[in-house]
DSSP file (Angstrom, degrees, kcal/mol; ACC not computed):
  #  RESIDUE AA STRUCTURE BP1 BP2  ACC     N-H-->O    O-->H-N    N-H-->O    O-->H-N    TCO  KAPPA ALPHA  PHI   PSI    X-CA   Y-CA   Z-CA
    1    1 A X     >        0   0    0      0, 0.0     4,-2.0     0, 0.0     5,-0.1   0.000 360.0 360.0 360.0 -28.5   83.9  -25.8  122.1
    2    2 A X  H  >  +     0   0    0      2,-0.2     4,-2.4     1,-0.2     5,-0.2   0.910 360.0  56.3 -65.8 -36.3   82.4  -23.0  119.6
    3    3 A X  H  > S+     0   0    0      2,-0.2     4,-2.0     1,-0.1     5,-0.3   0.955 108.5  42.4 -56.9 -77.2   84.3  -24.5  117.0
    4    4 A X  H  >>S+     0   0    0      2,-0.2     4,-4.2     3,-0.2     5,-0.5   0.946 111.5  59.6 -48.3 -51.1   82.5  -28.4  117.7
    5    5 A X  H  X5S+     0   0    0     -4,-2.0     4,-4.2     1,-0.2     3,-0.3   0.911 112.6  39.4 -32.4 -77.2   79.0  -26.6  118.0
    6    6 A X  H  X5S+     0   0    0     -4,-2.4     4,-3.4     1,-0.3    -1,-0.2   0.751 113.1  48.5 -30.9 -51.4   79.5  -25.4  114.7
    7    7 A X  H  X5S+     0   0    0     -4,-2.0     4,-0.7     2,-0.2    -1,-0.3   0.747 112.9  50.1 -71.6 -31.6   81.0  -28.2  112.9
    8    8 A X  H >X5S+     0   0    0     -4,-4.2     3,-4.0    -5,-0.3     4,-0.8   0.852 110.5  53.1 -76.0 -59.3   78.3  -30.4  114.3
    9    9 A X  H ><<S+     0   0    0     -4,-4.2     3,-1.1    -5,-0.5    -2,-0.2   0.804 111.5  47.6 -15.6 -58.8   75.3  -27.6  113.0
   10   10 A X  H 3< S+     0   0    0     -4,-3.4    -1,-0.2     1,-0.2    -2,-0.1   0.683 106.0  53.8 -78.0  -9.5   76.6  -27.7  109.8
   11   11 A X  H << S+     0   0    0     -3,-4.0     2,-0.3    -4,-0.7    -1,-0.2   0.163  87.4 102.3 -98.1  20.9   76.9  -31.6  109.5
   12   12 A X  S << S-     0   0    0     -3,-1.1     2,-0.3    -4,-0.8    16,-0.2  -0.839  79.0-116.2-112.4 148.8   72.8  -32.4  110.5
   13   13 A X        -     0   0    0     14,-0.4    16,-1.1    -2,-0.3     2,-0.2  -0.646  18.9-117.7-111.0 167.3   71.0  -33.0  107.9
   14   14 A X  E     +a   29   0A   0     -2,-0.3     2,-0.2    14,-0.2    16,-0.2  -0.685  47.0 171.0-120.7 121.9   68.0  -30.5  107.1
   15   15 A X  E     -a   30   0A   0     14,-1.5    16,-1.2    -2,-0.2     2,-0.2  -0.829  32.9 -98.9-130.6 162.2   64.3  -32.9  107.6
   16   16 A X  E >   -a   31   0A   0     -2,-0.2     3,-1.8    14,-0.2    16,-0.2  -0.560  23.3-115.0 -97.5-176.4   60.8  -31.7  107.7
   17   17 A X  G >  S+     0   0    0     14,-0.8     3,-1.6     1,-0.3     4,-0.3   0.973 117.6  47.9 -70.0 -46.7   58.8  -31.0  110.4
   18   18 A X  G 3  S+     0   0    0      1,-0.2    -1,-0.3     2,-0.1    -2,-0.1   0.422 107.9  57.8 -65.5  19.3   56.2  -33.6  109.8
   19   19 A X  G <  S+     0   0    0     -3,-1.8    -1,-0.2     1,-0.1    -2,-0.1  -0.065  83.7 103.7-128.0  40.5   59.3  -36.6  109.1
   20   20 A X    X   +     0   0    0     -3,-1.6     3,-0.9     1,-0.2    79,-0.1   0.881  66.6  54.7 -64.6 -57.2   60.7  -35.7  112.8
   21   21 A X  G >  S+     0   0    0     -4,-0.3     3,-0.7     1,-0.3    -1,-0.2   0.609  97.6  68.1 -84.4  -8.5   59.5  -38.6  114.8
   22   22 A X  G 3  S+     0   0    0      1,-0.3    -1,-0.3     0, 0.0    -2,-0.1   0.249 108.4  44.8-100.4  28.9   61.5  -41.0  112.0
   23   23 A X  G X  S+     0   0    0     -3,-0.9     3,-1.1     3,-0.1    -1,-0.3  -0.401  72.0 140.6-148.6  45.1   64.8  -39.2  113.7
   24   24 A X  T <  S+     0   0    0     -3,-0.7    68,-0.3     1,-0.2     3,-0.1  -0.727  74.3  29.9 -88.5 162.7   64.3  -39.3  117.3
   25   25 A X  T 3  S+     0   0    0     66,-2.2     2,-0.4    -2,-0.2    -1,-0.2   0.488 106.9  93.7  92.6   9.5   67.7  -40.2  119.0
   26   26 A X  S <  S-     0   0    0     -3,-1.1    65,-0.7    65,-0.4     2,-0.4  -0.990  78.7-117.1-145.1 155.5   69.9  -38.2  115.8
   27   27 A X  B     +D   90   0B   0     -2,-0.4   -14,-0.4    63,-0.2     2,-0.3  -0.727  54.5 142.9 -93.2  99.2   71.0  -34.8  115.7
   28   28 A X        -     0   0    0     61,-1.9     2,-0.6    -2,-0.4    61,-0.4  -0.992  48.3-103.4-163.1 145.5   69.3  -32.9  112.7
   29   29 A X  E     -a   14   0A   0    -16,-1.1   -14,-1.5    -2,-0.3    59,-0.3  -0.823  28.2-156.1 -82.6 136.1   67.7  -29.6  111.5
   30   30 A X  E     -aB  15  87A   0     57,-2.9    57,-1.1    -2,-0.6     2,-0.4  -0.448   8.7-167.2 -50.3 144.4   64.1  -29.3  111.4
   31   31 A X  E     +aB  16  86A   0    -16,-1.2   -14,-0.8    55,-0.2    55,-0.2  -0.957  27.4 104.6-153.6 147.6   62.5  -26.7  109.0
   32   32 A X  E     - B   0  85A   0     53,-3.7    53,-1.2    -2,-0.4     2,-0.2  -0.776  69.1 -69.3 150.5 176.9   58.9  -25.6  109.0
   33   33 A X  E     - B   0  84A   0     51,-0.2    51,-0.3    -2,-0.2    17,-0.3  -0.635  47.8-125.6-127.0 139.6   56.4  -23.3  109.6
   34   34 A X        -     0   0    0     49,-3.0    48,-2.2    46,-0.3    49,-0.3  -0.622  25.5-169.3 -91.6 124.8   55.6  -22.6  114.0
   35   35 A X        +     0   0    0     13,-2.2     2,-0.3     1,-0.4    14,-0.2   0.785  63.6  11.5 -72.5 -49.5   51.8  -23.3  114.2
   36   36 A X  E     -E   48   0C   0     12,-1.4    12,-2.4    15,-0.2    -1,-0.4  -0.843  60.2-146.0-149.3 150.1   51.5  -22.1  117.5
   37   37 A X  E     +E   47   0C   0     -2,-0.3     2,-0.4    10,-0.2    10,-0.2  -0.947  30.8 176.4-148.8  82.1   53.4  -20.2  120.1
   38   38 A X  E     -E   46   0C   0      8,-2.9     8,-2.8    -2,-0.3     2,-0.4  -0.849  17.1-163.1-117.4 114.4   52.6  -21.4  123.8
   39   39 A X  E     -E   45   0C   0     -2,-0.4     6,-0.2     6,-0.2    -2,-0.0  -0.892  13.8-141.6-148.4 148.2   53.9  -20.5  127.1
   40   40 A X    >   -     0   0    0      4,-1.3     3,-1.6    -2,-0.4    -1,-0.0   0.402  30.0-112.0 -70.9 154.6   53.4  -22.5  130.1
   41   41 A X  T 3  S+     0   0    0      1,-0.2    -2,-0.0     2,-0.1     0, 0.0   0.998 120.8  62.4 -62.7 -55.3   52.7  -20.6  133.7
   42   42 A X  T 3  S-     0   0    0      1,-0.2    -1,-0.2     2,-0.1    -2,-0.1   0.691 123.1-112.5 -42.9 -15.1   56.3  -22.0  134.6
   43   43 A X    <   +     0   0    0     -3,-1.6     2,-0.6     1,-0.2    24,-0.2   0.717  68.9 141.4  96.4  22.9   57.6  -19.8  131.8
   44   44 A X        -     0   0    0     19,-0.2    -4,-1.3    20,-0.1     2,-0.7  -0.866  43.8-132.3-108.8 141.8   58.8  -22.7  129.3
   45   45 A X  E     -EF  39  62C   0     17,-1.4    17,-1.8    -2,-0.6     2,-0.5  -0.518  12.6-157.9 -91.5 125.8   58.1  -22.1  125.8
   46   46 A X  E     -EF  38  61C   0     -8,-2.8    -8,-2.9    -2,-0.7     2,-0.8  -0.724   5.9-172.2 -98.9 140.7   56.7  -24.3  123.5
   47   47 A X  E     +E   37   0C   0     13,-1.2     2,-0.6    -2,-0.5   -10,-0.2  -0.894  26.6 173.0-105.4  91.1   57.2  -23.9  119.2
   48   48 A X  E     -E   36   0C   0    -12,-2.4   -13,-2.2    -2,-0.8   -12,-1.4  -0.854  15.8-156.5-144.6 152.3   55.0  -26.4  118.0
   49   49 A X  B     +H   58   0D   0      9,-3.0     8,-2.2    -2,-0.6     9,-1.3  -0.785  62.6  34.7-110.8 149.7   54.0  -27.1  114.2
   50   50 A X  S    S-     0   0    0     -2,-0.4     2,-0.3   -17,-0.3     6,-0.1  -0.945 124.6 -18.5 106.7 -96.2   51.3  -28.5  112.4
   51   51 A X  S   >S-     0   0    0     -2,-0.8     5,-0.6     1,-0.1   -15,-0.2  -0.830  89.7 -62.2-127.9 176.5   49.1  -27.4  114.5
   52   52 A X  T >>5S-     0   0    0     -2,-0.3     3,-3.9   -17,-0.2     4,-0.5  -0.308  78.7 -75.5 -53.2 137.4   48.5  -26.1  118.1
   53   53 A X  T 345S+     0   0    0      1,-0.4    -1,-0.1     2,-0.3    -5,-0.0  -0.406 123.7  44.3 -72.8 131.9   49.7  -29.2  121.2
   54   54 A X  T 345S+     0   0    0      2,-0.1    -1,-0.4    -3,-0.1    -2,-0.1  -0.858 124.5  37.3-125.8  31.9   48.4  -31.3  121.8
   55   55 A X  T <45S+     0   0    0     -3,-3.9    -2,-0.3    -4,-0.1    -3,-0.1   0.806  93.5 134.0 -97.4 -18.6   47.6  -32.2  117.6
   56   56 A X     << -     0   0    0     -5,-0.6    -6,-0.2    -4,-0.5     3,-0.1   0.384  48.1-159.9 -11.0 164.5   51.4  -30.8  117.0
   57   57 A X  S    S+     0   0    0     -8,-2.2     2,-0.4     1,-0.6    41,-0.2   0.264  74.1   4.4 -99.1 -24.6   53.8  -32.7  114.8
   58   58 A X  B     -H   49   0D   0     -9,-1.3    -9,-3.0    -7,-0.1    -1,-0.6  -0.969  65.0-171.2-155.5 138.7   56.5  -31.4  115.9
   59   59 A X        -     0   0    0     -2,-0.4    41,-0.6    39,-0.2     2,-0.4  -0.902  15.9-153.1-163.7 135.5   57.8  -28.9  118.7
   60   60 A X  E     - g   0 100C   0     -2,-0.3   -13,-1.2    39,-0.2     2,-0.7  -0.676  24.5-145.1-112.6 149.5   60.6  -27.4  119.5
   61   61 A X  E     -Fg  46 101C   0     39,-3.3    41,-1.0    -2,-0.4     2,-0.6  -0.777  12.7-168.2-125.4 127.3   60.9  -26.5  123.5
   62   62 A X  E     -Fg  45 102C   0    -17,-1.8   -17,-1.4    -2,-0.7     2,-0.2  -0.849  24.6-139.9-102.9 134.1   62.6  -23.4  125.4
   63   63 A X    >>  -     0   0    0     39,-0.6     4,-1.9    -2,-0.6     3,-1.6  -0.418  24.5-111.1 -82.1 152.2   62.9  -24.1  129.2
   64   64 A X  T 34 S+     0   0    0      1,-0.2     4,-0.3     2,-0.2   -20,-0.1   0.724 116.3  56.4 -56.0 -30.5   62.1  -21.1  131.4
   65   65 A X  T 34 S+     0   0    0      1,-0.2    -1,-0.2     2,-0.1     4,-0.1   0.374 105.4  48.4-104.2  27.1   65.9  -21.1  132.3
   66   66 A X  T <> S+     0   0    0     -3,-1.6     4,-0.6     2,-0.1    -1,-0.2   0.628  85.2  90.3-129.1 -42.9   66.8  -20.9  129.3
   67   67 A X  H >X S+     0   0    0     -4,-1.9     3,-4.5   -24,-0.2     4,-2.4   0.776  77.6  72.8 -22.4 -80.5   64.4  -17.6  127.8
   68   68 A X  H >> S+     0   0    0      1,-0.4     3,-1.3    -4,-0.3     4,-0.9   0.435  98.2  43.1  -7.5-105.7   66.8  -15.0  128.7
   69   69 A X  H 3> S+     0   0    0      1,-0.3     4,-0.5     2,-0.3    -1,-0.4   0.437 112.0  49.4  16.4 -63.4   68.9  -15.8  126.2
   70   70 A X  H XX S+     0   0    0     -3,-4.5     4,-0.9    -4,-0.6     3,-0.6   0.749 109.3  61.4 -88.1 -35.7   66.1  -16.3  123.2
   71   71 A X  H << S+     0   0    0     -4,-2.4     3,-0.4    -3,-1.3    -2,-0.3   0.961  97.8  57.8 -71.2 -47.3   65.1  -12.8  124.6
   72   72 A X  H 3< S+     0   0    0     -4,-0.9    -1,-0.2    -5,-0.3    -2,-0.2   0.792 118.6  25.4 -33.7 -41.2   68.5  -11.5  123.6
   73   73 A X  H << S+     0   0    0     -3,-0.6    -2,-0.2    -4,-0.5    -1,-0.2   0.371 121.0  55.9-111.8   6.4   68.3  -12.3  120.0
   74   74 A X     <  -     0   0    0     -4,-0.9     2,-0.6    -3,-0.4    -1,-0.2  -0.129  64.5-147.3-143.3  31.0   64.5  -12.3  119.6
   75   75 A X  S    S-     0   0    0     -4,-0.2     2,-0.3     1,-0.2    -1,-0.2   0.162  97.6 -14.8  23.4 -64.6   62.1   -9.2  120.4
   76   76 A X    >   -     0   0    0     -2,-0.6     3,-3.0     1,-0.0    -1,-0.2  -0.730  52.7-143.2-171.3  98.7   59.2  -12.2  121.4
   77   77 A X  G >> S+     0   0    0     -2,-0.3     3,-1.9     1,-0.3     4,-0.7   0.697 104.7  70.3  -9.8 -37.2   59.7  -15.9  120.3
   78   78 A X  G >4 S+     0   0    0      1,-0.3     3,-2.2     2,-0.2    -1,-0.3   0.985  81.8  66.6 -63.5 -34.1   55.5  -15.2  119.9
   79   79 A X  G <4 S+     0   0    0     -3,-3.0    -1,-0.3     1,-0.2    -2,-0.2   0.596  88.8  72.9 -64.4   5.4   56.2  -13.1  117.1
   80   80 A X  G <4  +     0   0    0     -3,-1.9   -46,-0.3    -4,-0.1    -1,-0.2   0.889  68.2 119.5 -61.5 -46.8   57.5  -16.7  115.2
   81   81 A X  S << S+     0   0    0     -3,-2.2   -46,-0.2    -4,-0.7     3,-0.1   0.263  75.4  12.9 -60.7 161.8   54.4  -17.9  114.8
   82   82 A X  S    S+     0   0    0    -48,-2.2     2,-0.3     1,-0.3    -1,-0.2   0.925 107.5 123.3  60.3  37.1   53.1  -18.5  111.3
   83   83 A X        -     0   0    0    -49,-0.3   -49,-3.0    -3,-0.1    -1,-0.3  -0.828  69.0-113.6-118.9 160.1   56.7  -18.1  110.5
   84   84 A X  E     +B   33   0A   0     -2,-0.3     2,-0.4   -51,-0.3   -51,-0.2  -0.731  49.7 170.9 -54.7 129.7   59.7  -20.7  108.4
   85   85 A X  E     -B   32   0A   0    -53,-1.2   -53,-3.7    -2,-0.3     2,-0.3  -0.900  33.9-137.6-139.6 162.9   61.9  -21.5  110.9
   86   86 A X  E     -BC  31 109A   0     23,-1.7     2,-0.7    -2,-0.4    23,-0.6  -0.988  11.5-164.8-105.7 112.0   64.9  -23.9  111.3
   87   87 A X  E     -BC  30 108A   0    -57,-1.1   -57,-2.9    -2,-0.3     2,-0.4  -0.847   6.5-170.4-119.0 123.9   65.3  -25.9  114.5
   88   88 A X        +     0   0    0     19,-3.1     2,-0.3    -2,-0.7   -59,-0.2  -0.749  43.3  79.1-100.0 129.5   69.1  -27.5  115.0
   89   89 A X  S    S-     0   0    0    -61,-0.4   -61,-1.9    -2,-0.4    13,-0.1  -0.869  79.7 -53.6 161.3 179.2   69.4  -30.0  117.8
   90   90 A X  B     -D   27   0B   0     -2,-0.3     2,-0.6   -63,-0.3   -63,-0.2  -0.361  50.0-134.9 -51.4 144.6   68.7  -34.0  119.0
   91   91 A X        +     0   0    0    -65,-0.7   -66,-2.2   -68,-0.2   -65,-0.4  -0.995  30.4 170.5-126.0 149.2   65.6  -35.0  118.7
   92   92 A X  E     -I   99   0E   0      7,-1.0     7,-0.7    -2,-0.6     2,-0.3  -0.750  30.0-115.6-156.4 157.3   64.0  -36.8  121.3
   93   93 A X  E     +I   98   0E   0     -2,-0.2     2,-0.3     5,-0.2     5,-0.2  -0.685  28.2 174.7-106.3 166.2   60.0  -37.9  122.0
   94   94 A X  E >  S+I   97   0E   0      3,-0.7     3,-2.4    -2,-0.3    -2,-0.0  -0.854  72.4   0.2-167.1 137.2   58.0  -36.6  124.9
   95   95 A X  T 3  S-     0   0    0     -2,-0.3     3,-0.1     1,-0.2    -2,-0.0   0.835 128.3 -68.0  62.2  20.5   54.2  -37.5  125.1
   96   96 A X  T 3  S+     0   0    0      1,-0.2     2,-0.4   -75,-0.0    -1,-0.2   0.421 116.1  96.5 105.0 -24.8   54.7  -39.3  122.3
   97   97 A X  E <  S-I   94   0E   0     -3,-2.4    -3,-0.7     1,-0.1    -1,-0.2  -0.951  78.1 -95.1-136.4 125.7   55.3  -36.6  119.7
   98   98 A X  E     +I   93   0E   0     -2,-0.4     2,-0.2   -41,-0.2   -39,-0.2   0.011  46.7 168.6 -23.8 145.5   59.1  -35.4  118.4
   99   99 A X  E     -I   92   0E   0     -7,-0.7    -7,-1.0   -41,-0.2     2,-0.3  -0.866  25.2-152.3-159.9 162.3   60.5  -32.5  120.0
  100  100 A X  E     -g   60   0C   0    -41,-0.6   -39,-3.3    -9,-0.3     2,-0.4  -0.869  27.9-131.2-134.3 148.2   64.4  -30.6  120.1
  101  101 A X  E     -g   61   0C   0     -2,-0.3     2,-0.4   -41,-0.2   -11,-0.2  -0.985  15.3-134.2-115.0 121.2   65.2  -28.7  123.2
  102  102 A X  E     +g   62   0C   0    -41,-1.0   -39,-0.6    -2,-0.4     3,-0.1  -0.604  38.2 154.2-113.4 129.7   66.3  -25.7  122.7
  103  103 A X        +     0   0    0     -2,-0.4     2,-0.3     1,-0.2    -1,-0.2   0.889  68.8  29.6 -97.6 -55.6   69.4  -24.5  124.7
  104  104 A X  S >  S-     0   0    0    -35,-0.0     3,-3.2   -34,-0.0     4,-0.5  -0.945  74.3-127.1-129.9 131.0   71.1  -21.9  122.8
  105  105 A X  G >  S+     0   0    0      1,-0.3     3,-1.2    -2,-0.3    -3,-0.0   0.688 104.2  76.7 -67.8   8.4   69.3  -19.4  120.2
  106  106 A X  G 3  S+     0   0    0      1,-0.2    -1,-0.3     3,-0.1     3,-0.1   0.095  84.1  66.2 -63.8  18.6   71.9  -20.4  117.6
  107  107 A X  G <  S+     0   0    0     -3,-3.2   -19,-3.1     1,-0.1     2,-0.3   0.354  95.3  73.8-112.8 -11.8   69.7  -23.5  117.4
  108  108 A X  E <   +C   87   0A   0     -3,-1.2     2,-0.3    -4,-0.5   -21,-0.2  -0.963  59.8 178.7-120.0 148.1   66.9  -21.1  116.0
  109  109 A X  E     -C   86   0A   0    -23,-0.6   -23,-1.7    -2,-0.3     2,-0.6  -0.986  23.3-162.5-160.1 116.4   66.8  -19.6  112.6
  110  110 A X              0   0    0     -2,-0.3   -25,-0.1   -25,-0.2    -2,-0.0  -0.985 360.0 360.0-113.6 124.3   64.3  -17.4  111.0
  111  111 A X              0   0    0     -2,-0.6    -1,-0.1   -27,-0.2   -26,-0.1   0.359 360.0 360.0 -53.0 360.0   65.4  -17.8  106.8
């Protein structure tokens, strides 16, 4: 299964943040710089670029059950902002505005 993960990563094709929403429904990397760093009293964390939600363009979202994990590889996900990053995954609308949901931190990439 590590094997398909991989093989899919390497075959998405690398969009910016602001051409997101013209890829909803397809499996593609995002790159661009995290605006904003927000998270919700339920504990999910939101990555969103362009600016701070709700003007965002894009945003990529870690579920509360999911932190642990991103907390492994990461000191604080806050410290991203006003960083490059790469975000690998589906991209899917919610509210309106492009998003990837972030599962596993091999879907995030500081260059």
């Amino acid at each position: 299964m590590l094997l398909m993960v991989v093989a899919r990563a390497g075959a998405a094709p690398t969009i910016a943040a602001a051409d997101a929403g013209e890829h909803v429904g397809e499996y593609v990397t995002v790159v661009g710089r995290v605006a904003n760093v927000f998270t919700s009293r339920p504990g999910n964390t939101f990555l969103n670029f362009g600016a701070a939600h709700p003007n965002q363009i894009f945003s990529a979202t870690i579920f509360e059950r999911y932190a642990e994990a991103f907390a492994d590889k990461f000191d604080d996900v806050h410290d991203l902002e006003g960083k490059h990053v790469r975000i690998t995954g589906k991209v899917r609308l919610y509210q309106g505005k492009p998003q990837i949901i972030l599962e596993s931190p091999s879907q995030l990439e500081v260059p």
